[in-house]
C-alpha positions, 0 to 999 in steps of 0.5 A: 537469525538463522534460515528458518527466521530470515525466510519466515520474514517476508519481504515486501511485495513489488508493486508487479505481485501485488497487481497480479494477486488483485487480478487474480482474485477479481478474476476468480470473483467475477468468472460469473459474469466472463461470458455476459461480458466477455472474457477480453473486455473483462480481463481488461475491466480487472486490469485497470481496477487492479492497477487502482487497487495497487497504488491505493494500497501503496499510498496508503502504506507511504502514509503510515510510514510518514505519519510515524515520522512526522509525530517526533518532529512536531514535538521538537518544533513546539519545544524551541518554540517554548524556549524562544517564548521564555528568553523574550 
């Protein structure tokens, strides 16, 4: 692989960068509403939705990744129980 394919690849964002990415979009959203709440309880509102946000999407990705590897087990295990049933 040369430069330009590995730098195409993107690694996967922290946990940090996708929080502050959510931030930014719910803020530059919701700028209507900064003055009728004000602009510190807001940031705070946008905080604490953004951390929710992250670890959903994080569960989310950990659940596709196990539901990949647990598909091959579950066919290993139902072939030695079928051997088991044919020796008895």
């Amino acid at each position: 692989m040369n430069q330009q394919e590995t730098a195409a690849a993107p690694a996967k964002p922290s946990k940090k960068q996708v929080r502050k990415e959510i931030a930014e979009k719910l803020t530059g959203a919701l700028s209507d509403y900064k003055q009728e709440i004000g602009e510190k309880k807001l940031a705070t509102h946008v905080k604490s939705i953004s951390k929710l946000i992250s670890r959903d999407l994080e569960k989310s990705g950990k659940k596709q990744k196990s539901a990949k590897k647990d598909a091959p087990k579950k066919k290993a295990s139902n072939k030695k129980a079928s051997k088991k049933a044919v020796k008895k």
